[in-house]
C-alpha positions as CSV (number, residue, x, y, z in Angstrom):
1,X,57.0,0.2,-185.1
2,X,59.3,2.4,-187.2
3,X,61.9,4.2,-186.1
4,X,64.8,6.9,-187.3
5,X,68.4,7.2,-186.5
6,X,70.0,10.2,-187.8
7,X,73.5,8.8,-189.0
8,X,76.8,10.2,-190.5
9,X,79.6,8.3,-191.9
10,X,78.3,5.3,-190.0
11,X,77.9,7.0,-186.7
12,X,74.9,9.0,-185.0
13,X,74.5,12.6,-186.7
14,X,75.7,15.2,-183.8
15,X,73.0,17.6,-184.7
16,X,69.8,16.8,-185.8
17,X,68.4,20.2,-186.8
18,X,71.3,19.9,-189.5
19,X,71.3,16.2,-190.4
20,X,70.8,15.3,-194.0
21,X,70.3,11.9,-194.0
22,X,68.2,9.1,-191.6
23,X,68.2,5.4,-191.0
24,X,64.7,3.9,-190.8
25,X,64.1,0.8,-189.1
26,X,60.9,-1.3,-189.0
27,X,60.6,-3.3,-186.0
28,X,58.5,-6.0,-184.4
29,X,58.9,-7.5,-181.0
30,X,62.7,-5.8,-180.8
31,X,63.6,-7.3,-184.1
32,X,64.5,-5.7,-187.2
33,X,62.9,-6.6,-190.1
34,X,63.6,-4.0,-192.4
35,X,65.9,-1.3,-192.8
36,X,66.2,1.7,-195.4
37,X,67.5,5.5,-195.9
38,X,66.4,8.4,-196.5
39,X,67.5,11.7,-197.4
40,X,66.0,14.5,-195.2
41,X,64.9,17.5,-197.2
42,X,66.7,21.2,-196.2
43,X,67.4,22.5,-192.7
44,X,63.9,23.8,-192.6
45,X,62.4,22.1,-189.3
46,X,58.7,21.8,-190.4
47,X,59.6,20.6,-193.7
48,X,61.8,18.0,-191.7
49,X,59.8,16.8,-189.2
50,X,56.6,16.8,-191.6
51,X,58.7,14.3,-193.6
52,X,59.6,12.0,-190.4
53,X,55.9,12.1,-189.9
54,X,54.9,11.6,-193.7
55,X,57.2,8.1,-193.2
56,X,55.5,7.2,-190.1
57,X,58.0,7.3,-187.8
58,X,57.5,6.9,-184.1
59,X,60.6,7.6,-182.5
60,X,63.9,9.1,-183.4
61,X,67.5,8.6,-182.1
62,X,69.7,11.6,-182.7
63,X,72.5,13.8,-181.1
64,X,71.6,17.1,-179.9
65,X,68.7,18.6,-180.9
66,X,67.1,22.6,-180.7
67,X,64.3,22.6,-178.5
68,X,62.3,24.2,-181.0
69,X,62.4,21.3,-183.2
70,X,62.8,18.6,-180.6
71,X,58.9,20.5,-179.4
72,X,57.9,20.6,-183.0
73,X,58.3,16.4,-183.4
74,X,56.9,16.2,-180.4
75,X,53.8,17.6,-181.4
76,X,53.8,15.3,-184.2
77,X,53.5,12.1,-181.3
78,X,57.6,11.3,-182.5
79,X,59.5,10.4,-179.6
80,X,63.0,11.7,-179.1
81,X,65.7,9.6,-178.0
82,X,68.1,12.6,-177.9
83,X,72.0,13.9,-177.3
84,X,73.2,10.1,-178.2
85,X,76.7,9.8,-179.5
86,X,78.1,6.8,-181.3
87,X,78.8,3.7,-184.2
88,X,75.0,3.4,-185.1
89,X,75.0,-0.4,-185.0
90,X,75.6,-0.5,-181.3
91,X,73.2,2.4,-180.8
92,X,70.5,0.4,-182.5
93,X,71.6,-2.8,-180.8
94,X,70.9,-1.3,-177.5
95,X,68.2,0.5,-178.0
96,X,67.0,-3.0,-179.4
97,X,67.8,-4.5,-175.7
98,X,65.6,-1.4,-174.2
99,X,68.9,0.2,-172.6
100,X,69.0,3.5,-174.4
101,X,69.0,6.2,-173.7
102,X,72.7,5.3,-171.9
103,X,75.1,7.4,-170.3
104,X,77.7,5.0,-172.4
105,X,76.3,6.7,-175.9
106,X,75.5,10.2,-174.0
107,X,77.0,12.8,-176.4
108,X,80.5,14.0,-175.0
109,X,80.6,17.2,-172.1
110,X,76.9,15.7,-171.2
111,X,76.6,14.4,-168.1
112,X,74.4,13.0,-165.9
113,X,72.1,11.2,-168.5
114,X,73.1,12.9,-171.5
115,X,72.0,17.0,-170.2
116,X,74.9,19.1,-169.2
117,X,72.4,22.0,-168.2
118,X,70.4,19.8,-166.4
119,X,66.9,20.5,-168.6
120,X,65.1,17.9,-169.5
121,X,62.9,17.3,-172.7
122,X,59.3,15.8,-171.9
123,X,59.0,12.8,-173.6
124,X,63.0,12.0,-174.1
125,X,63.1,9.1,-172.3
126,X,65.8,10.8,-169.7
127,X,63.3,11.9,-167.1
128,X,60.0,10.5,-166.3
129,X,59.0,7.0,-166.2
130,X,55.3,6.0,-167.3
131,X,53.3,6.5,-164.4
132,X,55.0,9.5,-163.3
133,X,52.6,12.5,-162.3
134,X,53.5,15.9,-164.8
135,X,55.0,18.5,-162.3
136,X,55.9,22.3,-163.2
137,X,59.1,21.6,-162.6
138,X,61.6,18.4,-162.8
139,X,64.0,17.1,-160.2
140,X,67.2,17.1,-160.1
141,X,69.5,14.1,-159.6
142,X,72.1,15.8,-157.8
143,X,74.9,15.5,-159.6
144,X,75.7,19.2,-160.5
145,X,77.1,22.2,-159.1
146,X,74.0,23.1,-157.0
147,X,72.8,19.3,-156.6
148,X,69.8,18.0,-156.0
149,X,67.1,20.9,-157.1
150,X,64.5,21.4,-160.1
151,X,66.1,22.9,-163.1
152,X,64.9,26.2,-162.5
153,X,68.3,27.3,-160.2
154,X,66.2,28.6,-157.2
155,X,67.6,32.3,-157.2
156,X,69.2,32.6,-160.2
157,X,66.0,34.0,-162.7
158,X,63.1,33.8,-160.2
């Protein structure tokens, strides 16, 4: 498997829409056995995400991310470990041990799993488990101002 980590002076790039510069990690049975970087080309987010698939990568760990370009590596079969904050060492060590995403490398001001608005990307890692059935909606986890609920905010837009 091969994987990204958007870095910055040694620690996870907050934005990945802006990042210049990736981590790629080839990886067998949760063991690294080789490790380069690469520079990203502009900020233009099909050029970008054409060169993540171009390298072959499968999934990519990151800080926040638009949804527009989080969608756009998603149709390219990446997976997004996304809105993860930290020294990139332990980000890769744990996602190594399986344990990531983690609420102790969620970006800051995002809570419950690393979402501060409570939306969830398909395919982050943060929502569904394999096995889940797809739903039009996703539940909440109670832990914000209107607790438990789908992220729609019955009455606010309906």
């Amino acid at each position: 498997m091969r994987a990204a980590v958007a870095v910055w002076e040694g620690r996870i790039s907050p934005v990945f829409d802006v990042s210049r510069r990736i981590l790629i990690l080839d990886v067998e049975e949760r063991v690294i056995r080789g490790r380069s970087e690469e520079n990203l080309p502009d900020q233009e987010p099909f050029r970008k995400a054409g060169r993540l698939r171009e390298l072959g990568i499968e999934t990519l760990i990151c800080g926040a991310i638009s949804r527009p370009m989080f969608q756009l590596l998603a149709s390219f079969g990446i997976r997004v470990i996304p809105f993860t904050a930290g020294e990139v060492e332990d980000v890769i060590r744990t996602w190594l041990e399986g344990r990531l995403p983690s609420p102790r490398f969620a970006m800051p001001g995002c809570r419950c799993r690393g979402f501060g608005r409570h939306e969830v990307f398909e395919g982050s890692g943060y929502a569904r488990q394999e096995g889940d059935k797809p739903t039009d909606s996703w539940p909440g986890r109670g832990c914000g101002r209107r607790g438990k609920g789908g992220w729609r905010r019955k009455g606010s837009f309906d």
